[in-house]
C-alpha positions in Angstrom: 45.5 4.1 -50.4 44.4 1.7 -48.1 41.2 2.7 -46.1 41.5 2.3 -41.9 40.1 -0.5 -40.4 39.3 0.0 -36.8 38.1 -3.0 -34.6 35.5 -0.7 -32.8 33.4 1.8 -33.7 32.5 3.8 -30.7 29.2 5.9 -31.5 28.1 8.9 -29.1 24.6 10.6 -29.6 24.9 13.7 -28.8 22.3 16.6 -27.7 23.1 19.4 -26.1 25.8 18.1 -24.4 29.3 20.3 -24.7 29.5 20.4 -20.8 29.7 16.8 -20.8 32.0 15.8 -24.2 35.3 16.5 -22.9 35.0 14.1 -19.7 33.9 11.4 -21.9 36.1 12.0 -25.2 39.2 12.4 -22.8 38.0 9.0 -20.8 38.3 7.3 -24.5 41.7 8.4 -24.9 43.1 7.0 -21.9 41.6 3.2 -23.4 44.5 0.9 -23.1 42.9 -0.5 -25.9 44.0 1.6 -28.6 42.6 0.6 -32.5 38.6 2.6 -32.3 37.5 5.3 -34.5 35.0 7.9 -32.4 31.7 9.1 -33.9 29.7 11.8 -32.3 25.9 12.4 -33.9 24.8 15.7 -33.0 20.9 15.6 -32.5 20.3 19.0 -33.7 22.3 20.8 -30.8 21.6 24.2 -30.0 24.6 24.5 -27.6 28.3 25.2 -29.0 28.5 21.3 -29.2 30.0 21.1 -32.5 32.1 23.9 -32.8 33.4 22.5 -29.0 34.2 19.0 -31.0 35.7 20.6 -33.9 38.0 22.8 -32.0 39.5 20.5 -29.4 38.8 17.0 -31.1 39.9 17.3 -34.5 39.8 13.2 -34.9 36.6 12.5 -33.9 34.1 12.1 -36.8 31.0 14.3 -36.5 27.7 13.7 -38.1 24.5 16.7 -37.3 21.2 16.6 -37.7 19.4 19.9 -38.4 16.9 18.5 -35.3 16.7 16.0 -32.8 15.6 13.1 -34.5 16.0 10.8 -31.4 18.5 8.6 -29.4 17.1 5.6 -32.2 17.7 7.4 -35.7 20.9 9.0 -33.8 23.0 5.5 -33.3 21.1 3.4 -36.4 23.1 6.7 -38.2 26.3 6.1 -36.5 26.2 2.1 -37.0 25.6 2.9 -40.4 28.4 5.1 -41.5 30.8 3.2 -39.2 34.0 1.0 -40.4 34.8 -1.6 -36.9 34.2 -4.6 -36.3 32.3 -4.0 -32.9 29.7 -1.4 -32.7 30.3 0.5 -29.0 27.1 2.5 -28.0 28.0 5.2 -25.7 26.3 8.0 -23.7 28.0 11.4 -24.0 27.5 11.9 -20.1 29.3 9.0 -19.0 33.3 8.1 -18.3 34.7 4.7 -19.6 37.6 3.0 -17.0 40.4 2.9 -18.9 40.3 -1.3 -19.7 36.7 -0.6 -20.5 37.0 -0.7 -24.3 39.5 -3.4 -23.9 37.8 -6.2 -21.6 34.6 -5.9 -24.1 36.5 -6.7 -26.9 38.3 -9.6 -25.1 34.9 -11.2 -24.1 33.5 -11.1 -27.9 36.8 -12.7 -29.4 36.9 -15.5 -26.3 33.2 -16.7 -26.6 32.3 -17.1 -30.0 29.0 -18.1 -28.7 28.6 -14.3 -27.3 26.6 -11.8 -30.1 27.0 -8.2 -27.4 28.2 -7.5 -23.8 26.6 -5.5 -21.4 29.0 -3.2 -18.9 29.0 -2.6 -15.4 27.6 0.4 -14.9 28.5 2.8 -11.8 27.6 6.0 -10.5 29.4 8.4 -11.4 28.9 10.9 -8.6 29.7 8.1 -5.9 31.2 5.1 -7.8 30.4 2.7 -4.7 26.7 2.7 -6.3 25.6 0.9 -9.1 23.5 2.0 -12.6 23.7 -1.5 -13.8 24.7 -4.9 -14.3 23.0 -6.1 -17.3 19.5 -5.1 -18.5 16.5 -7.2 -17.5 12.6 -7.4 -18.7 9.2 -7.1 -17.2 6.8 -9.2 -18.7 4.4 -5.5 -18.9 7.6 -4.6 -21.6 8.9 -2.3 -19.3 13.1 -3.0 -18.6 14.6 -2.8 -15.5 18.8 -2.1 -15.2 19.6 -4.8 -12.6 21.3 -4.0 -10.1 20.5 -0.2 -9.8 21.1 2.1 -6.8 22.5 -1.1 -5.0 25.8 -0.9 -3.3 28.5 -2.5 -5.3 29.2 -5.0 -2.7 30.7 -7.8 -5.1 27.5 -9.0 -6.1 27.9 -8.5 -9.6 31.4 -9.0 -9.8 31.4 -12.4 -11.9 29.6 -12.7 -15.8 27.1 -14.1 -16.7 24.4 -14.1 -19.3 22.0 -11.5 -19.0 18.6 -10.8 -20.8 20.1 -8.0 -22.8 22.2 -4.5 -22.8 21.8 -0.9 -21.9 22.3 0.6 -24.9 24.0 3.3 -23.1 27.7 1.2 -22.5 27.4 -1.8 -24.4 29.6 -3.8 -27.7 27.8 -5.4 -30.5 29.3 -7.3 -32.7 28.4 -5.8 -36.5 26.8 -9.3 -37.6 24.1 -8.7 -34.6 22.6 -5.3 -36.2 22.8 -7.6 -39.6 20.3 -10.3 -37.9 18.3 -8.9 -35.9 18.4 -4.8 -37.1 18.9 -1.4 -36.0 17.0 0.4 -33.5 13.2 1.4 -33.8 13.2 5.0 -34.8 9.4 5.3 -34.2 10.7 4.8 -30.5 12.3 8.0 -30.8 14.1 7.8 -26.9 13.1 5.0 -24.2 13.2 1.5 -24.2 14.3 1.3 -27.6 16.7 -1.0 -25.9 14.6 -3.2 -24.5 13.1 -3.7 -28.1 15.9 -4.6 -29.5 16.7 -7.0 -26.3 13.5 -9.2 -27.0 14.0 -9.3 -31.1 17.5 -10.7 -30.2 16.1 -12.9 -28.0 13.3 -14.2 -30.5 16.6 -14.5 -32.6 18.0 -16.9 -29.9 21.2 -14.2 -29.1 23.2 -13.9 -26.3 24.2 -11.2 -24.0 27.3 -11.6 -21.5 27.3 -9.2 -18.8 31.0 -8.3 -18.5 32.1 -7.2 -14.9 35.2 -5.8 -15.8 34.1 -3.3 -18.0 33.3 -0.3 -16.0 31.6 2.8 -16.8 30.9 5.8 -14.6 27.7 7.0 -15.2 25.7 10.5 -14.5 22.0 9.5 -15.8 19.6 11.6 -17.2 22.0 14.4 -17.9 20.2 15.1 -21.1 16.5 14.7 -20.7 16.6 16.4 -17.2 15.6 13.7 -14.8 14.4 10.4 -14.7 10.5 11.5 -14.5 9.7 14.3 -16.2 6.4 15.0 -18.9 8.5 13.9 -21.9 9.6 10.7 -20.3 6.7 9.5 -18.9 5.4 10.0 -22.2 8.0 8.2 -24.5 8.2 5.1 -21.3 4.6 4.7 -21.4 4.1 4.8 -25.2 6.9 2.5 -25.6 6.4 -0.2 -23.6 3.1 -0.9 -24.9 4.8 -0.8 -28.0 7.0 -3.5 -26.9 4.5 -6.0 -26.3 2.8 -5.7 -29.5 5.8 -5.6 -31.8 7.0 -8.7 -30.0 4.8 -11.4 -28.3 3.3 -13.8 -29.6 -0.7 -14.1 -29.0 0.1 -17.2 -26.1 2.9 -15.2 -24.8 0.6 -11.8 -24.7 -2.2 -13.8 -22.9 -0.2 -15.1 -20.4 1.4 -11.8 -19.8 -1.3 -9.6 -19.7 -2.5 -9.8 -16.2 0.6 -8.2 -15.5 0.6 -6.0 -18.1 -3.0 -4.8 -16.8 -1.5 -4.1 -13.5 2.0 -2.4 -14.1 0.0 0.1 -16.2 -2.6 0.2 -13.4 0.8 0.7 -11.0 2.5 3.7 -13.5 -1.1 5.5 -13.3 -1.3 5.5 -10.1 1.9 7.1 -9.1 2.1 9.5 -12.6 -1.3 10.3 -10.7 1.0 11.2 -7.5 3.7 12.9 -9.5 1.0 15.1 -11.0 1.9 13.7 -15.0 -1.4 11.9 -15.4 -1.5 13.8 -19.0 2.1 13.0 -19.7 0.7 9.3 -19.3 -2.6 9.4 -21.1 -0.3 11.0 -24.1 1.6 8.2 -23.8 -1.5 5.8 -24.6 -2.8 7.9 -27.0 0.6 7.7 -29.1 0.7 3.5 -28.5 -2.7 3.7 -29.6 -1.6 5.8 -33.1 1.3 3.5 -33.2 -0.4 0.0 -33.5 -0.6 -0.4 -37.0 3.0 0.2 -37.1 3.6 -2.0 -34.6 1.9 -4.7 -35.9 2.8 -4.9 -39.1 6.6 -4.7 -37.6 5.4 -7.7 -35.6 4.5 -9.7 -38.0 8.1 -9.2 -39.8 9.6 -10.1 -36.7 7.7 -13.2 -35.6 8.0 -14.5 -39.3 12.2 -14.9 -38.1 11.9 -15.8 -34.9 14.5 -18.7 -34.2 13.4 -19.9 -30.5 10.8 -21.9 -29.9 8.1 -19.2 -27.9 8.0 -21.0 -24.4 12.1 -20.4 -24.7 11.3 -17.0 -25.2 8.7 -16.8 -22.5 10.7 -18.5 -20.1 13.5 -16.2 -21.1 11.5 -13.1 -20.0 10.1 -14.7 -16.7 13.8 -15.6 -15.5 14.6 -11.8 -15.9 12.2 -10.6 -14.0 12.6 -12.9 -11.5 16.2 -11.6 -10.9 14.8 -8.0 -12.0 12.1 -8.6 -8.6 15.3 -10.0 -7.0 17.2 -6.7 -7.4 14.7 -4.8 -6.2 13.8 -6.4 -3.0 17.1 -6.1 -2.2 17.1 -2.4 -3.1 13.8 -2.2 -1.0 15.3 -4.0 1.8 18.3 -2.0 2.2 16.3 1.2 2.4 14.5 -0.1 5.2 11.1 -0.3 3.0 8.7 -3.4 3.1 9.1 -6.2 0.5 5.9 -7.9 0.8 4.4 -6.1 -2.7 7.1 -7.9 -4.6 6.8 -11.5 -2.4 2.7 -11.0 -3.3 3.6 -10.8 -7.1 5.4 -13.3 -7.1 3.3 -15.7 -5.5 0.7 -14.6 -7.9 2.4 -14.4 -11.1 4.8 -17.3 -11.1 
């Protein structure tokens, strides 16, 4: 018997999330693009997740975990036990256009040169607004969806090469998780991402942003909210952990005036927000991490392909646009820009 081949695998982590899977499961059916298998990991749902995919979704492949083990050890799972050609990394609360599936796979097999694709990402609640446009990097190791809360004005209309992916609507192709790996599981949730961004990077990698390739969506529709205890905890942790898994010593002494003040920055308004423990538990856990960390680094710089001012000037182009993006954003709110026009005369 001979076994399916599907050119794309899509892969949906899943946690308590029944009210969201039929919007996007049904969205996947209406792809005019027709040959992907669908695998939903179940982070240790307490909901009627499962018995809700079982019943109405009979040919979507399920795989549970007894507990959340994290968006990382979720997908690394799903890439693992998958058969396509592309690897598609999908949120469960988000809607794909119908093409979506489609114009992703069309960019990989056009531009050989291309190793994963980025979406346009869109609001879902008002789909004027953008999520993202392509993932972008601050030199602190913090990422930054470009684009974000702006108006979809035609801006971001065109591709292009971007710094990396949201790993919440992107396409891999299966040689990139060969090269460069699967996802940190010690990251657990947050900016896992933006790790994986930089090693392909180091790798020398490409990412195209592909405008046609729309998604719609909702944000934060698992965790709760964009700032809460546990994600100020995980963001904080985690982009320390960046920096040490990934620069290089030159790289990390030319970065760390900034790193020094965006952690300086997050204090101050987790201070505001009243989550000042949430961030020192977030230092203490980069602290535990290091060992880790650098041991992983020194794996990772032991492959790197690009030359390391490549790589630097890599990260200070995408935060240039990132900066960019958010003046912009600033601007249209009626809010002051000159913060970001100070940083930039003192850190470029």
């Amino acid at each position: 018997m001979q076994r399916y081949q599907p050119t794309v695998s899509v892969i949906i982590p899943n946690l308590n999330g029944e009210r969201l899977l039929r919007i996007c499961l049904d969205s996947l059916a209406r792809q005019t693009f027709g040959n992907f298998e669908v695998i939903v990991v179940d982070n240790g749902s307490v909901d009627r997740s499962v018995a809700f995919l079982r019943r109405n979704y009979g040919d979507v492949k399920i795989i549970q975990f007894e507990e959340n083990e994290g968006f990382a050890a979720a997908v690394n799972k799903g890439i693992k036990v998958s058969n396509g050609e592309y690897i598609c990394l999908l949120n469960n609360d988000i809607e794909a256009d119908p093409d979506f599936l489609g114009e992703l796979v069309r960019a990989l097999r056009e531009r050989g040169d291309i190793d994963y694709c980025a979406a346009k990402m869109l609001k879902y609640g008002d789909r004027t607004v953008l999520d993202g446009a392509g993932d972008g990097v601050f030199r602190s190791g913090a990422g930054y969806k470009i684009g974000t809360q702006e108006q979809d004005t035609g801006r971001f209309d065109k591709p292009r090469i971007v710094f990396g992916a949201c790993a919440g609507a992107a396409v891999y192709r299966r040689s990139f998780f060969e090269k460069v790996g699967y996802f940190d599981e010690d990251f657990f949730a947050y900016l896992e991402d933006v790790d994986l961004n930089l090693r392909a990077n180091l790798l020398g990698l490409k990412c195209l942003y592909v405008p046609t390739a729309k998604v719609f969506h909702m944000g934060s529709a698992t965790t709760g909210g964009t700032i809460n205890s546990f994600t100020v905890r995980l963001s904080t942790k985690n982009a320390l952990n960046v920096v040490v898994k990934n620069y290089t010593a030159p790289i990390f002494i030319k970065a760390l005036p900034v790193i020094f003040l965006f952690q300086l920055y997050w204090l101050l308004a987790m201070l505001r927000r009243r989550e000042v423990l949430a961030y020192l538990n977030g230092i203490r856990g980069a602290l535990g991490d290091f060992p880790k960390m650098w041991r992983k680094r020194t794996q990772i710089l032991s492959k790197q392909l690009v030359p390391r001012r490549l790589v630097f000037s890599r990260i200070l182009r995408s935060e240039k646009e990132v900066l960019e993006s958010i003046a912009i954003l600033r601007r249209s709110a009626g809010k002051r820009i000159w913060p970001i026009k100070l940083y930039q005369r003192l850190f470029f």
